[in-house]
KEDO-707508 format. One record per residue (C-alpha): z, x, y; residue number from 1; residue in one letter. Coordinates in nm, 2 decimals. Example, Ala and Ser with C-alpha at 12.3 -4.5 7.8 and 13.67 -1.06 7.14 Angstrom:
# residues 2
<Z: 0.78; X: 1.23; Y: -0.45; n: 1; res: A>
<Z: 0.71; X: 1.37; Y: -0.11; n: 2; res: S>
This chain:
# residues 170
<Z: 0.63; X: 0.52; Y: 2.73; n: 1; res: X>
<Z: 0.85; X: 0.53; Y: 2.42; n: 2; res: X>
<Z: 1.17; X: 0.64; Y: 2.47; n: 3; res: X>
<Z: 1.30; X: 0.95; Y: 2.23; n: 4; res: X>
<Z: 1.53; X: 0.77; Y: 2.08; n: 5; res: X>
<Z: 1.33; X: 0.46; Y: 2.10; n: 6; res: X>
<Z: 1.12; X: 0.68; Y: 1.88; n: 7; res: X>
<Z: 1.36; X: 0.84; Y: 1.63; n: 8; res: X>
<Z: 1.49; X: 0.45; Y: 1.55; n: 9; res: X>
<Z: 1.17; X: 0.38; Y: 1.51; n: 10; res: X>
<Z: 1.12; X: 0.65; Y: 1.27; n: 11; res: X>
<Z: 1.46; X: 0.61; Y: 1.10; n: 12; res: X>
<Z: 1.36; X: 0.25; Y: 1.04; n: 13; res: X>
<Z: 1.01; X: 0.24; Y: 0.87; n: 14; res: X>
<Z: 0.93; X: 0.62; Y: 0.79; n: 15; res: X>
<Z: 0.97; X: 0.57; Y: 0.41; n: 16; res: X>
<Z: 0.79; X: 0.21; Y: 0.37; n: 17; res: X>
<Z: 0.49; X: 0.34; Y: 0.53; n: 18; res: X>
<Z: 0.48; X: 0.66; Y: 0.39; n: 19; res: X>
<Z: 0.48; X: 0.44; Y: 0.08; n: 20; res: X>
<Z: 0.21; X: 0.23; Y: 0.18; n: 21; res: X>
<Z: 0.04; X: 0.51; Y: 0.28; n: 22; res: X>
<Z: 0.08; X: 0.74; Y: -0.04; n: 23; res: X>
<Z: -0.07; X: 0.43; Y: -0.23; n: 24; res: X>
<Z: -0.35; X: 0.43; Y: -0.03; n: 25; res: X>
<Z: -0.44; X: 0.80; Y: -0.05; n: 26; res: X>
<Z: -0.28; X: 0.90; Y: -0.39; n: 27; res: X>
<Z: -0.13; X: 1.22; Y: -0.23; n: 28; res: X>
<Z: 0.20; X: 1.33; Y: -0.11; n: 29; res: X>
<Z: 0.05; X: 1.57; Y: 0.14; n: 30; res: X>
<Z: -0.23; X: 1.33; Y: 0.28; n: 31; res: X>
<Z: 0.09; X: 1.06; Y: 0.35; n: 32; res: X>
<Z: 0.31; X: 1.31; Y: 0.54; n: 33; res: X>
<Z: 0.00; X: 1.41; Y: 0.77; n: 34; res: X>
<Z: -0.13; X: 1.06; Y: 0.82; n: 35; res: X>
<Z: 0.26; X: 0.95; Y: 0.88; n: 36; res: X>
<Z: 0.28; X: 1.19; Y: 1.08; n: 37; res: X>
<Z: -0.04; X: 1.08; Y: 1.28; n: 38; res: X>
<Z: 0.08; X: 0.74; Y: 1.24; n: 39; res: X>
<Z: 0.39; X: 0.79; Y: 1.52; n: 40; res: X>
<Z: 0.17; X: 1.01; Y: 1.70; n: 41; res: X>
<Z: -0.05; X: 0.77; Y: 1.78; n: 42; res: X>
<Z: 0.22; X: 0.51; Y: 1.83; n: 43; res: X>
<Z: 0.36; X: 0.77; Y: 2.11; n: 44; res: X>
<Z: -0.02; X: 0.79; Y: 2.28; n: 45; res: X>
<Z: -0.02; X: 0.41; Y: 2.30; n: 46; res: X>
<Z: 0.26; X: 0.36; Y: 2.43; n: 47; res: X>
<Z: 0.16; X: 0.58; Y: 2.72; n: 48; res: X>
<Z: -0.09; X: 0.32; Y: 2.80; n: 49; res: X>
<Z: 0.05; X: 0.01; Y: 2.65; n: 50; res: X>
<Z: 0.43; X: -0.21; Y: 2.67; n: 51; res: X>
<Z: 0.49; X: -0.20; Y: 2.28; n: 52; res: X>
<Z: 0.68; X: -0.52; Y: 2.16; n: 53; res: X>
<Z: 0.96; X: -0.45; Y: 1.92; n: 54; res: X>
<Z: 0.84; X: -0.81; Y: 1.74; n: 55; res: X>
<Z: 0.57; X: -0.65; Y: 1.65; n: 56; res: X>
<Z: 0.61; X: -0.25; Y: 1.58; n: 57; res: X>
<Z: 0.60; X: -0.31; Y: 1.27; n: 58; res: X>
<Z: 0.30; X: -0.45; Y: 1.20; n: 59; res: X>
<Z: 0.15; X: -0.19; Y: 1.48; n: 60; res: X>
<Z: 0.28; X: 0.09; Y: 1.28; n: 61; res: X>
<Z: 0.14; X: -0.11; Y: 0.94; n: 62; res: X>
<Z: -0.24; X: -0.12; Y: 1.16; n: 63; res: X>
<Z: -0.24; X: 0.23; Y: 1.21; n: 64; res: X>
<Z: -0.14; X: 0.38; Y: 0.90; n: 65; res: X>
<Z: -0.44; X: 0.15; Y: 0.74; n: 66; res: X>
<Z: -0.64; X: 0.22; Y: 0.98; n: 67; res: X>
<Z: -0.60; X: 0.61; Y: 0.96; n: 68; res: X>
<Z: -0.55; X: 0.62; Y: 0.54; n: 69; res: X>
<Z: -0.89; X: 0.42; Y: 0.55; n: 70; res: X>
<Z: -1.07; X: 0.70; Y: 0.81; n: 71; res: X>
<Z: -0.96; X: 0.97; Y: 0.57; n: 72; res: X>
<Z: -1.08; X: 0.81; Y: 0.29; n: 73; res: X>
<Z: -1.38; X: 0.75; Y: 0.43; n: 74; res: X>
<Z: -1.46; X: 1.11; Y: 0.56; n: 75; res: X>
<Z: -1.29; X: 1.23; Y: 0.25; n: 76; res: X>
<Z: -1.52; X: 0.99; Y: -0.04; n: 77; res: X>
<Z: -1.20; X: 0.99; Y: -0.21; n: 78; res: X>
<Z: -1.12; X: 0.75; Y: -0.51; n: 79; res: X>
<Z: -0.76; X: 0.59; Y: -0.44; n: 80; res: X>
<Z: -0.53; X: 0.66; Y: -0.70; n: 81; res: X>
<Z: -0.15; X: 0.54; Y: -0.75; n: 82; res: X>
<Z: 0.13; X: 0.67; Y: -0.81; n: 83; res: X>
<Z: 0.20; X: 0.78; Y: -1.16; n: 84; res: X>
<Z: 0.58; X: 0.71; Y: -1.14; n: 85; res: X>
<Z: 0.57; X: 0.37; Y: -1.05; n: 86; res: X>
<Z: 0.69; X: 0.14; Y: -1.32; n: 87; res: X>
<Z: 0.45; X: -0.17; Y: -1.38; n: 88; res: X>
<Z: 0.68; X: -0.33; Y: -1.66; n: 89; res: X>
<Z: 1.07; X: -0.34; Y: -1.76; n: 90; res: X>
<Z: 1.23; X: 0.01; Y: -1.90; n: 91; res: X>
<Z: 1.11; X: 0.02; Y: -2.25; n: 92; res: X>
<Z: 1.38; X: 0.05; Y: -2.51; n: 93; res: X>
<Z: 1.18; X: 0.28; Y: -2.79; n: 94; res: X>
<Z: 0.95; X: 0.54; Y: -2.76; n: 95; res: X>
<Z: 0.65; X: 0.32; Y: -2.90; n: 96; res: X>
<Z: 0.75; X: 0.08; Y: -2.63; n: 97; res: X>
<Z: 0.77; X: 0.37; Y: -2.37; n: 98; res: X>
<Z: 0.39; X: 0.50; Y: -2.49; n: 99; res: X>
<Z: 0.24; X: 0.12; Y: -2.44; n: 100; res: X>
<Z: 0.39; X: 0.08; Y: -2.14; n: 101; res: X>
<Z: 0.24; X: 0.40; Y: -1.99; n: 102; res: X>
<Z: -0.07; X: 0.31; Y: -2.15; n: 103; res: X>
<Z: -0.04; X: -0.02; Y: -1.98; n: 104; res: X>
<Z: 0.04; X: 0.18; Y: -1.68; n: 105; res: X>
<Z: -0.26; X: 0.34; Y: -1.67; n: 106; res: X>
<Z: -0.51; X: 0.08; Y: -1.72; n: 107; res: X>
<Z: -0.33; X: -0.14; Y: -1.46; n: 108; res: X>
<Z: -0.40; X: 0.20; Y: -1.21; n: 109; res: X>
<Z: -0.77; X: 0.19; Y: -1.33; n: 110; res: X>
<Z: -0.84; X: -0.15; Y: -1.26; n: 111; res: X>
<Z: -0.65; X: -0.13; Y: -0.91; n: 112; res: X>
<Z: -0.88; X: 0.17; Y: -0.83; n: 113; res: X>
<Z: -1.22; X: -0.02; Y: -0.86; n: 114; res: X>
<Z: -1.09; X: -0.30; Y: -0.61; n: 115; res: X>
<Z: -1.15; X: -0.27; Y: -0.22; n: 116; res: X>
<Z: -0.85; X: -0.14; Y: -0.03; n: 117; res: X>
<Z: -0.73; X: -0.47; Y: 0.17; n: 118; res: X>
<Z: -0.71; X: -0.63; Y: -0.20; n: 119; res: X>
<Z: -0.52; X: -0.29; Y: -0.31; n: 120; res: X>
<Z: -0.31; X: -0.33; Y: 0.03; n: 121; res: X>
<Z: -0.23; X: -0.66; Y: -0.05; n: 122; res: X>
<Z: -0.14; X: -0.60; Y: -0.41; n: 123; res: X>
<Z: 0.09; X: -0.28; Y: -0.33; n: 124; res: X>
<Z: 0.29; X: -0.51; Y: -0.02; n: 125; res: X>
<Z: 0.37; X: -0.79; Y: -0.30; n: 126; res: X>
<Z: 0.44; X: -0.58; Y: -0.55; n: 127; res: X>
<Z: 0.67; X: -0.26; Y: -0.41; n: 128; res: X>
<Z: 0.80; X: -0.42; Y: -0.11; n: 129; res: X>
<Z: 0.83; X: -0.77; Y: -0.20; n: 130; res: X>
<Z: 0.67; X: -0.91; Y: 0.16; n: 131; res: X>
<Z: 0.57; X: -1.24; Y: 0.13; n: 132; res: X>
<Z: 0.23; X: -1.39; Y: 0.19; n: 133; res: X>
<Z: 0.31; X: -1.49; Y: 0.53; n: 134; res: X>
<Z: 0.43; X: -1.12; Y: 0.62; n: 135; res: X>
<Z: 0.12; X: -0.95; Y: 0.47; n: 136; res: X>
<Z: -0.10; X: -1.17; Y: 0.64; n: 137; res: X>
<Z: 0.07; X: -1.07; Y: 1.01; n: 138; res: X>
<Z: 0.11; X: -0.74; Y: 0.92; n: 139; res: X>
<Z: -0.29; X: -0.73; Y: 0.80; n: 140; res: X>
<Z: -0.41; X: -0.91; Y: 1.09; n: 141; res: X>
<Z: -0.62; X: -1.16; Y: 0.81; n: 142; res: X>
<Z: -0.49; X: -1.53; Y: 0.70; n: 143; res: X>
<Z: -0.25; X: -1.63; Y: 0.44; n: 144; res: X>
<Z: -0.52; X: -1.81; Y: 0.25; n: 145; res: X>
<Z: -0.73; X: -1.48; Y: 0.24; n: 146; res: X>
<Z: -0.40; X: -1.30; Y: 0.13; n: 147; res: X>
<Z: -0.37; X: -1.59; Y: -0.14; n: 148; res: X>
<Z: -0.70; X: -1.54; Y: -0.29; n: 149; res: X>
<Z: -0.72; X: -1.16; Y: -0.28; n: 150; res: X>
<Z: -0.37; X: -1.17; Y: -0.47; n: 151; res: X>
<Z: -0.57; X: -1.41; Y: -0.73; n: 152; res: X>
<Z: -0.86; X: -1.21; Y: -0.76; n: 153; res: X>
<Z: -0.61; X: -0.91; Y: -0.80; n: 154; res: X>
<Z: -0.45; X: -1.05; Y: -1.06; n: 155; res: X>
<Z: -0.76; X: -1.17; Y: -1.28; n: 156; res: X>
<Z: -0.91; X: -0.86; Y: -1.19; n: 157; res: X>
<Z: -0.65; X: -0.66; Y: -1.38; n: 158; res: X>
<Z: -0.62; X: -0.94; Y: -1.64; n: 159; res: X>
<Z: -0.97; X: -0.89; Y: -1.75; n: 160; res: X>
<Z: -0.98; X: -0.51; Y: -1.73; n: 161; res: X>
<Z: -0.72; X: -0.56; Y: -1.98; n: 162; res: X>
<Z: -0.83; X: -0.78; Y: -2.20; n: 163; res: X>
<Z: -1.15; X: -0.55; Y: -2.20; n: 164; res: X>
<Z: -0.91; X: -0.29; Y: -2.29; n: 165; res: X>
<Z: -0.76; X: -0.48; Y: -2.61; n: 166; res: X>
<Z: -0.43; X: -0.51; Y: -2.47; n: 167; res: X>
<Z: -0.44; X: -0.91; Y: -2.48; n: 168; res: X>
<Z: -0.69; X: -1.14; Y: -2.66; n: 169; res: X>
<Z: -0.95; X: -1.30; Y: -2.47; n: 170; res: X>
């Protein structure tokens, strides 16, 4: 079994990148805490059972936040949302600059929302923690090619729902 202080490194380590990744997933503060929360309790339970490798907590910790945020949504029917404070473009130096980026903002939010939640996954892991493909595919438990090509689709998904918009010319 995990140690305590095995536990509290642990803890100390990745509690704010997976609440992230979590948060994303859900869309609320509250639902990250408890699944977090559930997160490290079920990382306790199997390691009861199980010899956890410190090569690959992470990714274990990744599995079961996923796995849980995906089970709530599920049982919930909830829509994904993301986080209104997260800046899709450089600080905008004039208020019309500061409304088009939010409106950009927004529209980048709506087209994420439509896409599955692996391609969402994969999209949030680039973009706000910088992983690489290699990392995302590990951490995933799916191939770098598959990473590769929901990252593409990402992209042109968003790309057309903006060009839909008006905000570039087709």
């Amino acid at each position: 079994m995990i140690s305590r202080d095995e536990l509290i490194s642990l803890y100390s380590t990745h509690y704010k990148e997976i609440f992230n990744y979590i948060y994303h997933l859900t869309g609320s503060h509250e639902t990250a805490e408890d699944i977090l929360q559930e997160t490290f309790i079920n990382i306790i339970e199997y390691s009861k059972k199980n010899i956890i490798n410190h090569d690959t907590v992470k990714s274990l910790l990744y599995r079961t936040a996923h796995n849980l945020s995906i089970n709530y949504l599920k049982k919930n029917e909830k829509t994904d949302s993301l986080d209104d404070d997260i800046n899709y473009l450089p600080a905008a130096s004039t208020v019309d600059d500061d409304l088009f980026a939010k409106e950009i903002h927004n529209e980048v939010s709506n087209a994420l929302q439509q896409l599955d939640t692996v391609s969402r996954s994969i999209f949030i892991m680039k973009r706000d923690n910088n992983y690489t493909n290699e990392e995302i595919a590990k951490l995933l438990h799916i191939s770098e090619r598959t990473v590769r090509r929901k990252l593409q689709s990402t992209l042109s998904h968003i790309l057309l729902h903006l060009k839909t918009k008006g905000y570039f010319e087709e």
